[in-house]
N, C-alpha and C positions, 0 to 999 in steps of 0.2 A: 104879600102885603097883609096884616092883618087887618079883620076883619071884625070892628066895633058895632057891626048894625047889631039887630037885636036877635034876629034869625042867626045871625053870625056866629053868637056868644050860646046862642039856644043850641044851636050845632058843635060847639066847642064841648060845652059842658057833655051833652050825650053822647060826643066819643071819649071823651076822658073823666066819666062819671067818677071813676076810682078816684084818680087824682084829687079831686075836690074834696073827696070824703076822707081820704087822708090828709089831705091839707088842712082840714077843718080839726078835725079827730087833731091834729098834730101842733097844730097854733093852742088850742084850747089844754090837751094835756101837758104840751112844753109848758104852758103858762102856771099851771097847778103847779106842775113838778117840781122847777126853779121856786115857785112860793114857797113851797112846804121846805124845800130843803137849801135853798140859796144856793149861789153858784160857788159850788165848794170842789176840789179830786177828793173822789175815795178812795180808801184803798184797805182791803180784808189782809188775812196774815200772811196770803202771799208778795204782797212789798208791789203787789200791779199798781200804778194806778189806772182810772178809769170811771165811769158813770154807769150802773148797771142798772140804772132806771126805776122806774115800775115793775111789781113781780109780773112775771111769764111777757108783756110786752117791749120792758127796755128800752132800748132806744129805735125801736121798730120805726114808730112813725116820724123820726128826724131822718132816717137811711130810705125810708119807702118818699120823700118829701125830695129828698139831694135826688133819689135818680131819676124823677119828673123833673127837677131844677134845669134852667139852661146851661151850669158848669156840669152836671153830668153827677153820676156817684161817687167819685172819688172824692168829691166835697166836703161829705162824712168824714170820711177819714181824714183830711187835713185839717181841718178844724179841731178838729180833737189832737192830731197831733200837734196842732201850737198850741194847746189846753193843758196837755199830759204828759210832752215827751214822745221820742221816736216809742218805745214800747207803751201802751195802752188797751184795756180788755172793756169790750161794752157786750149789749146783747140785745140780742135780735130776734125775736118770734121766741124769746125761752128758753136760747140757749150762748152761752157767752162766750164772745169771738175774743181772740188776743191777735193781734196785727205785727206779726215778724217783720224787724225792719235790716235783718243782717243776714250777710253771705252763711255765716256761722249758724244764724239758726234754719237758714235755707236748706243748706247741705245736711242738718239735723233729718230736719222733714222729708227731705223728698228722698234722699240715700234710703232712705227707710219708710218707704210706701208700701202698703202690704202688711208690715212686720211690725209698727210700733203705730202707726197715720193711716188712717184710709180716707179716702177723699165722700165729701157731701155736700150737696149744694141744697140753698135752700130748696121750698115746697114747689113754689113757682117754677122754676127752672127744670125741679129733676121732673115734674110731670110733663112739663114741656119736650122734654127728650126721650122719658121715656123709661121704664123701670127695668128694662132690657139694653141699655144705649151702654155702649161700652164705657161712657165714664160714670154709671152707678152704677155697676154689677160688681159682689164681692171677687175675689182677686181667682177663685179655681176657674170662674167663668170669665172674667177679663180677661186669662191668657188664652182661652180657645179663640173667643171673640177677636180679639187683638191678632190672633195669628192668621185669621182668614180676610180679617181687613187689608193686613200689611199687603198683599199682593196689589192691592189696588194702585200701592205706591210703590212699587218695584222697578227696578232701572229699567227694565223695557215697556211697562206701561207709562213710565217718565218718557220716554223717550219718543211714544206715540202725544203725549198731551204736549209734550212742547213743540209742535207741528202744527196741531189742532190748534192749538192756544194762539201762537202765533200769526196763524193766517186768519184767524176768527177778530182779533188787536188791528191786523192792519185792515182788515173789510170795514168795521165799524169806527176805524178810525177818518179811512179812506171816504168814506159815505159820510159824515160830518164836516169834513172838509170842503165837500162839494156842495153842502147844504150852505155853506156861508156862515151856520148861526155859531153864537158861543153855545157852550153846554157846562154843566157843572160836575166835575169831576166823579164826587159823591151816585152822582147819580149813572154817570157811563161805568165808572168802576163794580158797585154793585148791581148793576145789570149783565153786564160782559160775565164777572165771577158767577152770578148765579147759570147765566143760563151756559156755558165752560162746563160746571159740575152736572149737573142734569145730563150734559150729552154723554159726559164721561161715565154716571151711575145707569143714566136709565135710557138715551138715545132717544130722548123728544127734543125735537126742534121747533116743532107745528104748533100756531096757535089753533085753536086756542086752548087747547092741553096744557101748553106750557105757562099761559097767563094764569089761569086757574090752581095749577102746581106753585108759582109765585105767588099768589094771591094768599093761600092759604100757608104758606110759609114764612110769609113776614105775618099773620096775625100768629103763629106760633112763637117767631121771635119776638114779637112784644108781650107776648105772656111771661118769659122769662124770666124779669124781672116785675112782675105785677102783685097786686095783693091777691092773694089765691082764693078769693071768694069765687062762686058759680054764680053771678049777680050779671045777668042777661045787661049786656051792653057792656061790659067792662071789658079788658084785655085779656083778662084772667078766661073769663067766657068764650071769648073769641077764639083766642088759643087753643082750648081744648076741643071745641066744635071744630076746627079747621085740622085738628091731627086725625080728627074723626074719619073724616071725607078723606086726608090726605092714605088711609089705613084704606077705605072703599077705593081707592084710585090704584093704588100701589097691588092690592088683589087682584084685582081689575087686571093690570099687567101681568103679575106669574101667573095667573090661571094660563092668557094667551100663550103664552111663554113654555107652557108644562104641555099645553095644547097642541103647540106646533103651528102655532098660527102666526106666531110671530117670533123674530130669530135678529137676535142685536150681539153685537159681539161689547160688551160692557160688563158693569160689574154685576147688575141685575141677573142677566144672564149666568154667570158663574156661578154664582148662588147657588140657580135654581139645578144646574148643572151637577150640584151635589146630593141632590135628592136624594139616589139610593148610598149614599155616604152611612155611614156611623154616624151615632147622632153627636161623638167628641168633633164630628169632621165636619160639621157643615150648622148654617144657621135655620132657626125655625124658622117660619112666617113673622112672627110678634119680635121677632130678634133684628130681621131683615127691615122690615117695618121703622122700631123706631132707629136704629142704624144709620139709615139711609136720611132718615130727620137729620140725627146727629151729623151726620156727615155734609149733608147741606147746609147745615144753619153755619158751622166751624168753617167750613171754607169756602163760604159765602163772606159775612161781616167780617172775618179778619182780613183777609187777603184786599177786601173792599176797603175797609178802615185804612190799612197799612198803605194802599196805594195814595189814596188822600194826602195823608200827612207825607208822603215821598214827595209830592207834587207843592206841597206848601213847603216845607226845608228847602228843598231847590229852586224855590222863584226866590226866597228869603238872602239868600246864601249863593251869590255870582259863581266865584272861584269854584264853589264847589261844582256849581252844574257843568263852567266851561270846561273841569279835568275830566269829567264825567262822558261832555260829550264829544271830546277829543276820543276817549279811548271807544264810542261808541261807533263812532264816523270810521274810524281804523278796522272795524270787526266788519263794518259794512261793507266799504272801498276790497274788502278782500272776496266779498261775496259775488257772484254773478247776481245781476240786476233783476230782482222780483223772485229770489230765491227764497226760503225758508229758516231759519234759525233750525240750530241744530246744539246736543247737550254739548257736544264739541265746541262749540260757539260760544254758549252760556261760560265754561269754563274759561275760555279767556279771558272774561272780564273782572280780572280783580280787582278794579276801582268802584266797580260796582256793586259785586256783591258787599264791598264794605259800604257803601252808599244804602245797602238794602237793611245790612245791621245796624248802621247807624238811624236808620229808620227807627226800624224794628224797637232800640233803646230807647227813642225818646218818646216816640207812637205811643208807648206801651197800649196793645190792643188787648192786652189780657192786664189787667191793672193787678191784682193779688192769683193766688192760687190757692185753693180752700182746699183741708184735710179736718181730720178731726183726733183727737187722741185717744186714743186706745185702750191705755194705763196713764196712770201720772206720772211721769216726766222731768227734767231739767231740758230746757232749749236754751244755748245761749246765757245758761246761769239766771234762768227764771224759770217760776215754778209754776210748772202746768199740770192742769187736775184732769182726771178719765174724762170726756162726753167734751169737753171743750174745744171750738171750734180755734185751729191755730192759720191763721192766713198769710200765708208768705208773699209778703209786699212787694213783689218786682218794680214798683214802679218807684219806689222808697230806694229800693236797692239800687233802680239804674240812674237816680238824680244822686247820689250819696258821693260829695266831695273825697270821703276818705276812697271809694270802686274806682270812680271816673274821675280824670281833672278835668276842670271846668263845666263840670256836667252838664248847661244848662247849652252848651255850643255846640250846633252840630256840625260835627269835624268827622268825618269817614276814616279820614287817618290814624286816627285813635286804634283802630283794628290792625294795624300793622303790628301791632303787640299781641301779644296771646294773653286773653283775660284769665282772670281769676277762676276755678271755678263753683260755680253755683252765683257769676255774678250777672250774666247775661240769661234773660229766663223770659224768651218772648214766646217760647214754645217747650215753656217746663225744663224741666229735669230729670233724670233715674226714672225708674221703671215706664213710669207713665208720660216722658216724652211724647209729645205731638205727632202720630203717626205721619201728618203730611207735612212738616216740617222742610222737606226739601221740595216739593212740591208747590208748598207758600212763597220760598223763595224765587226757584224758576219764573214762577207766573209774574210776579214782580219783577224780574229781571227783563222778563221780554217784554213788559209792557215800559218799561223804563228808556230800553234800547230804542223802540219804536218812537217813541215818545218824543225822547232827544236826537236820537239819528234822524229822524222823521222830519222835526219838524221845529222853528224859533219860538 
C-alpha cells in the first residue's frame, strides 16, 4: 500500500533522492529543449534520424527518468521508436547510442565482437561490476577470464546443480505449502536463484552471512542503472559502499581458504586452488572479487525475472500449460516417488524447453545488448561513425512480425522450426554468448516441472 502520510513521503524521497533530482533536472530541461527547438526529427548527413539533445547531456535525463518510471526502461526506446522509426540514434551521458532493430544488423555486430564492436556499458553499471568483470575487460583478458569461468558451467558441475537445484524447488516449495499462505512469485523466484548461486560460488547457507551477502547485492544492483553521483543516500552511493564490504567479505573467505581453515568444494575454492598456477592460468584477488559480483547479479535477476514471466504466460495461456503439464506428470509417473531430477530427465522434456524459449522471447530479460564501434562502419546500410554506441535490440527483434508470426502470442510451438540466426538473442550471440546459458535453462526447467507436476 502506498504510503501518503508525511513520514511516508519524507521516507520515499531519502531512498530515492536521485530520482527526484532527475525528475526535476528532467521536466525543467525537456521543457527548455522542446521550447528552443520544437518537437521536430533531426537528422546530420548520415540519413539517422533521431534527437541528440543538449551537448554532452542528451537525452540523459528522459532514459535516467523511464527506468525509475513504472513501465521500466525500455519506454525510452519505444517512444522514440513511434517518433523516428525502427532505426533511430539519441545520446546519453555524451555519447550517441543507434538502436539495431534487425537480424541483419545483429549478426553484423555480434559475429564481430572483438574485431570491429567491443562491448561498454554505461558508468553506473560497469563500476557496479567491476573493471575486472569479464564483461568489461578488453578481449586478451576476456579469453583467459572466460576460460576459467567456463568450468563453473561444465556438464558435470551441470549435472551436480541440477540435484542441488532441484531438491532446494521442492524444500521451499514444500514448506510454502504447509504454511497455507499465497506468496509472490517475484519474490520466491529471486530468493531461491540468489541463494542456488551463492551455494554453487561460495557454500554459505547460514544466516546471517548469507542475509548480509544479499543485502549488499541488491544495493549493487540498484546502482547499475543509477546516476553515478557519490551523493550519500542515493543508489549510486549505496552500490559502491556495499561492493566495498562485499570485497572485505569475499577476502575474509580466501584468506580462510588459503589458510586451511576452511575447505568447500565450489567455485571459490578452485580459484584459490590456482594459486601457484601461472599468472595466464588462474585469477587475481580483484578479478575473483568483482567476478563473483558479476556472476551473482547475472544469474540472479535473469533466471528470477525469466521465472516470473513463465508463470504469468502460463496462467494467461490454458492450452499451453495443460500440454506442458501432461508431458511433465509423464516424466514424473516414470520416477520413483521423492526421487530427484536428473539432466537425463531435463532432456526429455521437449515441450518444455520450448515453453522456456518461448519465455525467454517474449520475457526479453536482456532488452538490447550494447557494443561500441570501433572504426566507422555500415550496419544493415546505415552509417555508423568510430566511439558510437550501437545497441542491438532483442527485444525489437523478438516482437518483429517479419522473425516471428504473430509475435505478440505465446505459442511454444513456434520452436518446432529452427529460427533464423541472430533472431533469438536472450543470452547473446558470437563470442560473448552467455557463459550460463544452459544453466538459465535447466534451473527453469526444473522449477517449471515442479511447479506443474507439483501442483494446480
Amino acid at each position: 500500500m502506498l504510503d501518503l502520510s508525511k513520514e511516508g513521503l519524507s521516507l520515499l524521497v531519502q531512498n530515492n533522492y536521485g530520482v527526484f533530482v532527475i525528475a526535476v533536472l528532467s521536466i525543467g530541461i525537456t521543457a527548455l529543449v522542446w521550447k528552443a527547438r520544437g518537437n521536430t526529427v533531426s537528422s546530420d548527413e548520415d540519413g539517422l534520424p533521431g534527437n541528440l539533445g543538449l551537448p554532452f547531456f542528451g537525452e540523459t535525463f528522459p532514459f535516467y527518468s523511464a527506468c525509475f518510471s513504472t513501465k521500466g526502461f525500455y519506454e525510452f526506446v519505444r517512444q522514440r521508436r513511434k517518433r523516428y522509426g525502427k532505426w533511430f540514434k539519441t545520446r546519453i551521458f555524451g555519447r550517441t547510442h543507434v538502436f539495431v532493430p534487425s537480424i541483419e544488423g545483429a549478426k553484423t555486430i555480434l559475429s564481430n565482437d572483438f574485431v570491429h564492436f567491443n562491448k561498454s556499458y554505461v558508468k553506473s553499471m560497469a563500476d557496479a561490476m567491476g573493471k575486472t568483470s569479464v564483461f568489461c575487460v578488453p578481449v586478451h583478458i576476456h579469453t583467459r577470464i572466460r576460460q576459467l569461468l567456463s568450468d563453473l558451467f561444465s556438464m558435470s558441475a551441470l549435472s551436480k546443480f541440477v540435484g542441488k537445484f532441484d531438491k532446494m524447488v521442492c524444500e521451499r516449495l514444500e514448506k510454502l505449502e504447509k504454511s497455507g499462505k499465497s506468496f509472490r512469485v517475484v519474490d520466491f523466484s529471486l530468493k531461491i536463484t540468489f541463494d542456488e548461486i551463492i551455494s554453487v560460488l561460495l557454500s554459505v547457507a547460514e544466516n546471517p552471512l548469507l542475509e548480509q551477502i544479499e543485502k549488499d547485492c541488491t544495493h549493487v544492483s540498484n546502482a547499475m542503472l543509477s546516476v553515478p553521483l557519490m551523493i550519500p543516500g542515493t543508489n549510486y552511493y549505496k552500490g559502491l559502499k556495499a561492493r566495498k564490504r562485499l570485497y572485505e567479505t569475499f577476502g575474509y573467505m580466501i584468506a580462510k581458504r588459503r589458510s586451511g581453515e576452511e575447505y568447500f568444494d565450489d567455485f571459490l575454492q578452485s580459484m584459490v586452488e590456482r594459486d601457484s598456477y601461472p599468472a595466464d592460468e588462474k585469477l587475481s584477488d580483484e578479478e575473483i572479487f568483482d567476478n563473483l559480483i558479476t556472476l551473482i547479479l547475472a544469474a540472479q535477476t535473469t533466471t528470477a525475472s525469466a521465472m516470473q514471466w513463465c508463470v504469468k504466460f502460463l496462467s494467461e495461456n490454458q492450452d499451453v500449460l495443460d500440454r506442458l503439464r501432461e508431458e511433465q506428470l509423464s516424466i514424473a509417473r516414470n520416477k520413483p516417488e521423492g526421487s530427484l531430477l536428473t539432466l537425463e530427465d531435463l532432456n526429455e522434456m521437449s515441450y518444455g524447453l520450448k515453453v522456456v524459449k518461448e519465455t525467454l522471447r517474449m520475457g526479453n530479460v536482456l532488452m538490447w545488448l550494447p557494443r561500441v564501434a570501433m572504426n566507422d562502419c555500415i550496419i544493415d546500410g546505415i552509417d555508423v561513425k568510430k566511439g558510437w554506441f550501437v545497441n542491438v535490440d532483442a527485444t525489437c527483434i523478438h516482437f518483429d512480425p517479419d522473425v516471428y508470426k504473430d509475435p505478440t502470442r505465446f505459442n511454444p510451438s513456434r520452436f518446432e522450426d529452427i529460427q533464423k540466426p541472430y533472431s533469438f538473442l536472450p543470452f547473446g550471440a558470437g563470442p560473448r554468448t552467455c557463459l550460463g546459458i544452459n544453466m538459465g535453462k535447466v534451473a527453469m526447467l526444473i522449477f517449471v516441472h515442479r511447479l506443474t507436476s507439483g501442483y494446480t
